[in-house]
C-alpha positions in Angstrom: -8.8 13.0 17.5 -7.2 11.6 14.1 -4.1 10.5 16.0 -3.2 7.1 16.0 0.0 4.3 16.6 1.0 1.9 14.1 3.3 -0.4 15.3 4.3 1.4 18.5 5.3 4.7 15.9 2.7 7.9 16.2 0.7 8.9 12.9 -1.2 12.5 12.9 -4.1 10.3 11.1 -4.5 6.5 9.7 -4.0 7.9 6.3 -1.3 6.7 4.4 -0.6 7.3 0.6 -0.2 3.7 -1.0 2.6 2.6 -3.1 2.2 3.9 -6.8 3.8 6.0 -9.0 3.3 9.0 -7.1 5.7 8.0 -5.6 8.6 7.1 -7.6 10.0 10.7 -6.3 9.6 12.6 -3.1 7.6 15.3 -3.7 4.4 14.0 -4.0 4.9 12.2 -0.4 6.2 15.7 1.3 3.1 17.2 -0.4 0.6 14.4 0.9 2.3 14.4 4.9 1.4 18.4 4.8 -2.0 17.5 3.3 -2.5 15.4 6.5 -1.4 11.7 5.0 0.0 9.9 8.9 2.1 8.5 6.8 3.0 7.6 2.8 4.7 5.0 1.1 7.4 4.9 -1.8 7.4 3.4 -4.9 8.2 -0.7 -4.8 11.7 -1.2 -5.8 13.2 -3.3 -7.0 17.6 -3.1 -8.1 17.2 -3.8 -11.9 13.6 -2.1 -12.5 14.6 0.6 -15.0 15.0 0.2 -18.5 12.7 -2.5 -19.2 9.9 -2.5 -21.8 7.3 0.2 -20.8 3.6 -0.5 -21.2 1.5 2.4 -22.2 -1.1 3.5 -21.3 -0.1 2.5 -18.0 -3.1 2.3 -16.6 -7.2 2.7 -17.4 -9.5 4.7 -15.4 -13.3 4.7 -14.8 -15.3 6.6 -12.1 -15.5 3.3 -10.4 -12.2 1.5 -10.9 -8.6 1.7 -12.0 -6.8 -0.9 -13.9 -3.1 -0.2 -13.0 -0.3 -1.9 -15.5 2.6 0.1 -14.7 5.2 -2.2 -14.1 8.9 0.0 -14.5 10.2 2.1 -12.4 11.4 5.6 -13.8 13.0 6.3 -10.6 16.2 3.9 -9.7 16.2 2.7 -6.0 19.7 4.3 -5.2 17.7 7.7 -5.9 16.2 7.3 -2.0 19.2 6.7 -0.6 20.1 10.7 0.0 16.3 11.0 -0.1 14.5 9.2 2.6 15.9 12.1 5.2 14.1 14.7 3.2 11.0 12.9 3.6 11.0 11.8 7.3 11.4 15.4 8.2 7.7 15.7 7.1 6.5 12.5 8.4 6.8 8.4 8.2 8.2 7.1 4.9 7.6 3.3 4.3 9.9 1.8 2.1 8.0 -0.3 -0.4 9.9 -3.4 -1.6 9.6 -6.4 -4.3 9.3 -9.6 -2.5 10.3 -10.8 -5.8 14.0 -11.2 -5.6 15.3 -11.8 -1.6 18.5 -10.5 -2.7 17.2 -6.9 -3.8 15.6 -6.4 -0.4 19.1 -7.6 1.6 20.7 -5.0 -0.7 18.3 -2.3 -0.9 17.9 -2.7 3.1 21.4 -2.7 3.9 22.4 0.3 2.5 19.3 2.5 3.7 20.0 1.5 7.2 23.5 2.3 6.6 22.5 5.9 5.3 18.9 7.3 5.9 16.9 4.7 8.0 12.9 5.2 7.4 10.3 4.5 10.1 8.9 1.0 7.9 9.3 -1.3 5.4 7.3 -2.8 3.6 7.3 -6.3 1.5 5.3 -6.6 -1.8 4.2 -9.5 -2.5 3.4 -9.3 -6.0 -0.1 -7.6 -7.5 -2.4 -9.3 -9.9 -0.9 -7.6 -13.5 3.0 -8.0 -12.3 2.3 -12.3 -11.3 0.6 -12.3 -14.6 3.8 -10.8 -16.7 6.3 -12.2 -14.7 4.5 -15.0 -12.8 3.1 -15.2 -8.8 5.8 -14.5 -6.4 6.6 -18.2 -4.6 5.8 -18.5 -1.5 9.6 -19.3 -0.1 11.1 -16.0 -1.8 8.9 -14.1 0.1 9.8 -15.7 3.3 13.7 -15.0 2.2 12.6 -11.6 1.5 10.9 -10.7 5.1 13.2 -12.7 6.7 16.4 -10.7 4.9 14.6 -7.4 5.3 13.8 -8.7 8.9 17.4 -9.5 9.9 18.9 -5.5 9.0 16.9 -3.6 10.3 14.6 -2.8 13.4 12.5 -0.9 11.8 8.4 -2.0 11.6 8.3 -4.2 8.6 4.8 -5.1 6.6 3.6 -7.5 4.6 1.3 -6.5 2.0 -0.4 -9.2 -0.2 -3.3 -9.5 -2.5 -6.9 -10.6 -1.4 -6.5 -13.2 -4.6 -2.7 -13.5 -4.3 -1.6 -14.9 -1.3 -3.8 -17.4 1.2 -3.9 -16.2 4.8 -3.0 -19.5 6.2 0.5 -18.6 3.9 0.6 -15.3 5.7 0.1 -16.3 9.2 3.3 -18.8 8.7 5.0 -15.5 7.7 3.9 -13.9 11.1 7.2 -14.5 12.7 9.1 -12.2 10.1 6.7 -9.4 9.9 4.7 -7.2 12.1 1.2 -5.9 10.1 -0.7 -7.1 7.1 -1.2 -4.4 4.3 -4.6 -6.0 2.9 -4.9 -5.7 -0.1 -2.5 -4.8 -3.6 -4.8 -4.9 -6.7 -7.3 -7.8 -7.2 -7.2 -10.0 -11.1 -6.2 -9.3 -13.0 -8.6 -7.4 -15.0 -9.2 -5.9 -18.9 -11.3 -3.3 -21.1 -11.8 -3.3 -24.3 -11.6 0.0 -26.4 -14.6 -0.6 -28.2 -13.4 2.1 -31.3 -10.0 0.8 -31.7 -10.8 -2.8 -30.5 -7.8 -2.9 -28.6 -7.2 -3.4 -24.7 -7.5 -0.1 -22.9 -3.8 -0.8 -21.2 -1.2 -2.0 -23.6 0.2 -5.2 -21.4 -3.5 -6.3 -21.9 -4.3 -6.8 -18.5 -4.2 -4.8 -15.6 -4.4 -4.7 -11.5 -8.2 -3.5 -10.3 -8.4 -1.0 -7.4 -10.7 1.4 -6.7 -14.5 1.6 -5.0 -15.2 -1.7 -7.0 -13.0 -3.8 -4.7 -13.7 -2.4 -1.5 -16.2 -4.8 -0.7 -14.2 -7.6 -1.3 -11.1 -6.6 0.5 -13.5 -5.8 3.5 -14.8 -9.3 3.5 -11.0 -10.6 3.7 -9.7 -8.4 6.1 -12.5 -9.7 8.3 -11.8 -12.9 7.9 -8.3 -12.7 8.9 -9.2 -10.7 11.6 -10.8 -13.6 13.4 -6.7 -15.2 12.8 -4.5 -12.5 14.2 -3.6 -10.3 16.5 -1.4 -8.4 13.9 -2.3 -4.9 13.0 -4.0 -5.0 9.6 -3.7 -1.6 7.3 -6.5 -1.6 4.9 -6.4 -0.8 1.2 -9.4 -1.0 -1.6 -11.5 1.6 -2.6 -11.2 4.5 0.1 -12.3 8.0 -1.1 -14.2 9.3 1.3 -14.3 9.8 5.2 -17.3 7.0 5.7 -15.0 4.4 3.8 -11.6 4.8 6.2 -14.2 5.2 9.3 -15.3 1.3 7.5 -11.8 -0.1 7.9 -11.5 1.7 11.0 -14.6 0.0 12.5 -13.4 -3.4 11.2 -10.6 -3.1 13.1 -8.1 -2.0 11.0 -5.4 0.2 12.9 -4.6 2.7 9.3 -5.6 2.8 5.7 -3.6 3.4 2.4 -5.2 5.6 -0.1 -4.1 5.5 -3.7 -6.3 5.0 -6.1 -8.4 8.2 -5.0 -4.7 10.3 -4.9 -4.3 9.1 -8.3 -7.6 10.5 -10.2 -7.5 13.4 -8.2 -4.4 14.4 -7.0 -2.8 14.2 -3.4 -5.3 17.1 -2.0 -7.4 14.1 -1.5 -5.8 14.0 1.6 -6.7 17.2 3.1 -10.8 16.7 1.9 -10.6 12.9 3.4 -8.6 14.6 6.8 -10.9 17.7 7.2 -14.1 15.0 6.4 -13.0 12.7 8.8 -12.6 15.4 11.7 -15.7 16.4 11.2 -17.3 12.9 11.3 -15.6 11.7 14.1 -16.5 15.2 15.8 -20.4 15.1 15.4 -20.2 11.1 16.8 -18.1 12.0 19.8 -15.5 9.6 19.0 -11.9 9.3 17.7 -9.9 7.2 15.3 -8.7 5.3 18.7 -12.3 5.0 20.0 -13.7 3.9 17.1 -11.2 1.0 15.7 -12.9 -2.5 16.0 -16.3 -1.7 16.8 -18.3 -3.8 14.6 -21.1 -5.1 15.6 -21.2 -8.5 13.7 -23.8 -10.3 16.0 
């Protein structure tokens, strides 16, 4: 009933755990795959990530949002080498990677496929607190980047961009190097005040909105670039519930990623949104397969 494919690889449900720091080590992504996650996703990497200044707090959260400005890794790529086997033996691992610098993802990529090969990839193109530190990812280094992760491995590879970062006529050109959209990373970026210390509520200032308050939005894009390609699109943006991955689902969207939910309250998320979803889908008569791309729009 949950099962799905993604990219010709079987999921036990279109619940993924996003990229975040829950998953700078393994354990939280074995923990989510027995929770009923289909799938999770690591941490972006990135070779030189470690040892940079760290912002803290590292990110702000209300009952309707998150703003995420955690920007260094704790964990150092080389860490998943030996660790990737651990967590494939519970379920798909995507490899999250910085479409930043092309030559980390030809390095990174290499040696995992050389060692412990995980069922995806996937390319980050920026989010909306990391383009405004460091500045947007260009367009060309994230062609180099798909194209280098492209050329090692054969491995499904996705392309994951912002609803504000990246336009979709600049994806589609990317088509040829990847093979689904991850719409979309955090939308702004976006700022609180502390209104008793009269400082920003995340020390870098600003940080990357997710939660319920973008869902909207990043529904309105993914159906727009539905009407574009054929790709399979995995939607991200404010899913906490069973009804809000049964929305992507309708829109056409093969698999979600959950994070934001996972991060307030903890990775058993997964087994409420499962068990929910079951039931939902049971009462309607319907499956995740059945129900994918029924909107009625007209």
């Amino acid at each position: 009933m949950l099962e799905t494919t993604l990219c010709g690889k079987s999921l036990k449900s279109p619940l993924i755990l996003g990229s975040g720091t829950l998953g700078e080590r393994k354990q939280a992504l074995i923990k989510s795959l027995g929770y009923g996650a289909g799938a999770v996703v690591s941490r972006t990497l990135r070779v030189d990530n470690t040892g940079r200044e760290v912002f803290r707090p590292s990110s702000y959260i209300e009952e309707g949002y998150m703003l995420n400005a955690d920007n260094t890794n704790i964990t150092p790529w080389t860490y998943w080498i030996d660790e990737i086997g651990d967590v494939e033996r519970s379920g798909p691992l995507v490899m999250s990677l910085s479409a930043r610098n092309p030559d980390d993802c030809d390095m990174i990529v290499l040696e995992f496929e050389a060692h412990n090969k995980p069922s995806f990839y996937e390319v980050n193109f920026s989010c909306s607190h990391s383009a405004r530190l460091y500045g947007r990812i260009s367009y060309r280094d994230a062609e180099r980047s798909l194209k280098n992760v492209r050329r090692h491995t054969s491995s499904p590879v996705f392309l994951k961009f912002s609803i504000d970062d990246l336009r979709p006529d600049e994806a589609r050109d990317l088509e040829p190097y990847f093979d689904a959209y991850v719409v979309s990373n955090t939308i702004g970026p976006g700022m609180k005040i502390d209104v008793n210390s009269r400082r920003p509520a995340v020390g870098s200032l600003f940080g990357g909105l997710s939660g319920a308050a973008i869902k909207p939005l990043v529904l309105a894009k993914i159906y727009e670039l539905r009407q574009h390609t054929d790709k399979p699109i995995i939607g991200v943006g404010g899913i906490e519930t069973p009804e809000d991955v049964m929305e992507y689902i309708i829109l056409g969207c093969e698999a979600v990623q959950i994070y934001t939910a996972a991060h307030r309250r903890g990775v058993r998320v997964f087994d409420e949104i499962y068990k929910g979803l079951k039931t939902e889908l049971e009462k309607r008569g319907e499956t995740v397969d059945s129900l994918r791309g029924t909107l009625r729009d007209s």
